[in-house]
N, C-alpha and C positions, 0 to 999 in steps of 0.2 A: 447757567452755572449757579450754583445755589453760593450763599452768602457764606454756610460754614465751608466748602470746599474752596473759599478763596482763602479764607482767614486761615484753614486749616494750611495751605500751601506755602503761604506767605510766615506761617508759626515755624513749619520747617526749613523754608530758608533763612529763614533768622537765627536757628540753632547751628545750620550749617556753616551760615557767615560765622557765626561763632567758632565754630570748629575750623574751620580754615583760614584763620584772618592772619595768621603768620609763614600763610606760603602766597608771595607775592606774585604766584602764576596763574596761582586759581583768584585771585583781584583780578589779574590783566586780564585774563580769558572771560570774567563774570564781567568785566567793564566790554568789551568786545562784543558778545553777546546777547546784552542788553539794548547794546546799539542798533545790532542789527535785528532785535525783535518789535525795539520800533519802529524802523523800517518798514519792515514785513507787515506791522499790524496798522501804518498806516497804508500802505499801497492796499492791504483789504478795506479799508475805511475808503478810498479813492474806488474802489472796484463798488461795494456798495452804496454809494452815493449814487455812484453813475450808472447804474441801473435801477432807480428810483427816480421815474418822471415826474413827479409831484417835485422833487430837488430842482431837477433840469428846470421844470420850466420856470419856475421861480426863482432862480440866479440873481438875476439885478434886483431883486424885493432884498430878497435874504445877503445877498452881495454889498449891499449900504448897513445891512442889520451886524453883521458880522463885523464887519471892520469897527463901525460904532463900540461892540462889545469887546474887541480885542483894546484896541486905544483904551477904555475904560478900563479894562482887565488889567494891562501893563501899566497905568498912570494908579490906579488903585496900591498895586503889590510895590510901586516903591513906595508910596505914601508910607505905606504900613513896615516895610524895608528901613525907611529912613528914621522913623517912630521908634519903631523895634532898636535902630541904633544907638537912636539917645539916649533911649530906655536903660539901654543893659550896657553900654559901653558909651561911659558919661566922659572917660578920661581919653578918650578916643576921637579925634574928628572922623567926620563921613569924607570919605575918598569921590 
């Protein structure tokens, strides 16, 4: 999928959100929806993993690599979470 057919998708649902942010159905149904497309587009992410043996067999290499990077991932986004707090809400403690 080419880079302007994203941006171009995502321009239209921005205008739409626009146009419909005072009917709190079309919220509930776009928050529902949403849920369920990640869902869906991770069980395809699980389907093509799993038919990619170069993946399979390297599990416990990439299996210690992965977890390393998530830990790093999550201890990183509060750092910057917590930063971002004192930053811009000085009169405010962090919960």
């Amino acid at each position: 999928m080419s880079v302007v057919v994203v941006i171009g998708l995502f321009l239209v649902g921005l205008i739409a959100g626009r146009f419909f942010k005072s009917y709190s159905v079309v919220r509930k149904r776009a928050s529902l929806f949403m849920m369920w497309a990640v869902y869906l587009l991770l069980f395809f992410l699980g389907i093509s993993v799993g038919n990619n043996p170069d993946v399979i067999e390297n599990i416990p290499q990439l299996g210690l690599q992965a977890f390393l990077l998530s830990v790093g991932a999550v201890i990183g986004s509060v750092v910057v979470v917590a930063l971002l707090m004192l930053l811009f809400h000085k009169n405010n403690r962090l919960s």
